[in-house]
Structures are given as structure tokens and as C-alpha cells.
C-alpha positions in Angstrom: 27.2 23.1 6.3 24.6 24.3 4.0 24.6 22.5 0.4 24.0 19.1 -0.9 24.5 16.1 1.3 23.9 12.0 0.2 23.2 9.8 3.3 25.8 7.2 3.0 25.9 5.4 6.8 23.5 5.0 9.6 24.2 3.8 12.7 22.2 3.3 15.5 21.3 0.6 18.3 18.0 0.6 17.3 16.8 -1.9 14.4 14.2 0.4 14.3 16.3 3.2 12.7 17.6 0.8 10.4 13.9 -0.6 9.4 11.7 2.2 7.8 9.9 1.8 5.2 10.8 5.4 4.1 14.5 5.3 3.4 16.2 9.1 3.9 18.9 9.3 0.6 19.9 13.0 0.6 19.8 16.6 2.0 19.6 20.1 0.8 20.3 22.4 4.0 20.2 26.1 3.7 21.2 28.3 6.7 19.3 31.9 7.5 19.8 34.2 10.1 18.2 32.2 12.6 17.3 29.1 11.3 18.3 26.0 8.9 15.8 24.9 6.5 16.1 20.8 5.6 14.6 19.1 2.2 15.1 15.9 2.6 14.3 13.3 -0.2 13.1 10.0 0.6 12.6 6.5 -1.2 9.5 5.7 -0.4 8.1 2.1 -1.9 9.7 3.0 -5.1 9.0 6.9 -5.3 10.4 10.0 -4.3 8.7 11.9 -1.4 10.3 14.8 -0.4 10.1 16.8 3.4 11.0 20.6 4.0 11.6 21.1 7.6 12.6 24.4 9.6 14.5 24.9 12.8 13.2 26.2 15.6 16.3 26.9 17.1 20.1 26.9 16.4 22.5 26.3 18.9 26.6 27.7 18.4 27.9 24.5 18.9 25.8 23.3 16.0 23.0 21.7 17.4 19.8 22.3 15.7 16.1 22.1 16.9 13.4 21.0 15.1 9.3 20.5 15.6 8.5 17.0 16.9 11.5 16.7 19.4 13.6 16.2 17.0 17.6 17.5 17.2 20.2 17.9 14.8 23.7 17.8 16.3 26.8 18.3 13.8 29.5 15.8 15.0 32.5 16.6 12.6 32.3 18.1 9.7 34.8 19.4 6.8 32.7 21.1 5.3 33.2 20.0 1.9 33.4 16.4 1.4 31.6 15.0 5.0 29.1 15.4 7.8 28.6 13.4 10.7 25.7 14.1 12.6 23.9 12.7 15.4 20.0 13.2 15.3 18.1 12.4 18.3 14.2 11.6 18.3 11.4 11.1 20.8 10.0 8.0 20.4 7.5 5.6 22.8 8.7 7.7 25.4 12.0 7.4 25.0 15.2 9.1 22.9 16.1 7.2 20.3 19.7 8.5 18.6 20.9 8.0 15.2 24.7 8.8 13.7 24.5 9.3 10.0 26.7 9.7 7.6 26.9 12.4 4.6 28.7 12.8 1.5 28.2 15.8 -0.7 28.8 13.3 -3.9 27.1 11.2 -5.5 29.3 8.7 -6.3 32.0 8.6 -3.5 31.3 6.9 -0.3 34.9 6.6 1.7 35.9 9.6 2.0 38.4 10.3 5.1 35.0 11.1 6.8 33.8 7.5 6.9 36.7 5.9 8.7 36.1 8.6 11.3 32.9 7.6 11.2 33.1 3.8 12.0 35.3 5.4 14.9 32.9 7.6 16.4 30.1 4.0 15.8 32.4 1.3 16.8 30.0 0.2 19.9 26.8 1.6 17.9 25.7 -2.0 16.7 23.7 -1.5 13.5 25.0 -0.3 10.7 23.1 0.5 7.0 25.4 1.4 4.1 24.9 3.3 1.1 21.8 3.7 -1.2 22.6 4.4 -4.4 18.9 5.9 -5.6 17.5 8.0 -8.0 15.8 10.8 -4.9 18.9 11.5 -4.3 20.2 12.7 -7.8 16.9 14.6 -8.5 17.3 16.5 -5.0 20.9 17.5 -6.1 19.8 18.6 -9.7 16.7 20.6 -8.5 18.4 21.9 -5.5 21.6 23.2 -7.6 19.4 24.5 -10.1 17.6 26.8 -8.0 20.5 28.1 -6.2 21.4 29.1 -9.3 18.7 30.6 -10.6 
């Protein structure tokens, strides 16, 4: 799982997921020992802002934990082309759960990945297609380039 990853689908049945000001557009997940370390990129108002997150605890059936009650759970996977993951939240008391949908290109959105997608959301509600942005490039350039290095 670890690599590059665009965000190309959200769903959730909260608008609230869908409304953020800050808009995720891509990942760079790297996987130690014991933990997966997440820098995300974000369009914020225009700008990139980027976040570098840690686990706190991994789980074998691929379920990540994060500060701030936040979980990562990988729904299906290939590996190379798409993610699916379900990412739940505390929020106002409540859990508030998001399926997103990951690419590792740049330019590709419907992969074999997405159909299985819309199955896995077909009751979600809310859905939020694909950014094309510039965060999401830079992430993949830097993040490449430092892998490499």
C-alpha cells in the first residue's frame, strides 16, 4: 500500500465530508515496522498545505490508527493501480465514515477499482469526483524524488 495515491471519489452520507473547505487531493504512505506514516496534500483556498500523520497502531487486517480518533481501514486494494478505503472520524459525538477512492496516477480515474467502488457506495448517498489539482502533482514529484534519493 505504501506509494503514491490521488484521491479520485468520496463518498459519504454526510454533506459534511463532501463540504470542506480543505480539499484532500493525494497521499504518500510509507509503512515501518510498526507504523504508517501519511503526507497528505491539500488544496486549501488556492494553496497547497501539506499534513504528515503517524499511526498509532496497525491492525493485520489493515486497519490503521491514528491520533484524534481517527481510523484507516483498507477496503480492497490491488496494490498497484487502486485503494479503497474507509476512514472513520469522531465528530460532535458521533462517527462520521468516509469511502474514498485512490488512484496511483495522475491522469487515470476508471480504473477496474472505481466500478468496485460505486459497488461497495451504491446506498452511500454523496458522492465527490475527481480533482484534477496541482497538490497533487507536487506531492508525487517530491515524494518520488526523495524515495529516490
Amino acid at each position: 500500500i505504501a506509494g503514491f495515491w490521488r484521491e479520485v471519489g468520496v463518498a459519504s452520507n454526510h454533506s459534511l465530508a463532501l463540504r470542506t473547505p480543505k480539499r484532500l487531493e493525494a497521499l504518500f504512505l510509507t509503512l515501518g515496522e510498526d507504523k504508517l506514516t501519511v503526507k497528505a496534500v491539500y488544496d486549501s483556498s488556492g494553496g497547497c498545505e501539506t499534513e504528515v500523520v503517524e499511526s498509532s497502531k496497525i491492525d493485520a487486517s489493515g486497519k490503521f490508527v491514528f491520533p484524534g480518533s481517527r481510523e484507516i481501514h483498507v477496503v480492497d486494494t490491488d496494490y498497484e493501480r487502486y485503494a479503497i478505503l474507509r476512514v472513520a472520524l469522531r465528530w460532535r459525538g458521533g462517527e462520521l465514515h468516509v469511502f474514498k477512492y485512490f488512484t496511483r496516477s495522475l491522469d487515470s480515474e476508471y480504473e477496474p477499482g472505481f466500478w468496485r467502488f460505486r459497488e461497495l457506495t451504491a446506498d452511500t448517498g454523496l458522492y465527490l469526483g475527481a480533482r484534477h489539482g496541482r497538490c497533487a502533482a507536487l506531492l508525487k514529484d517530491v515524494s518520488l524524488a526523495h524515495a529516490t534519493a
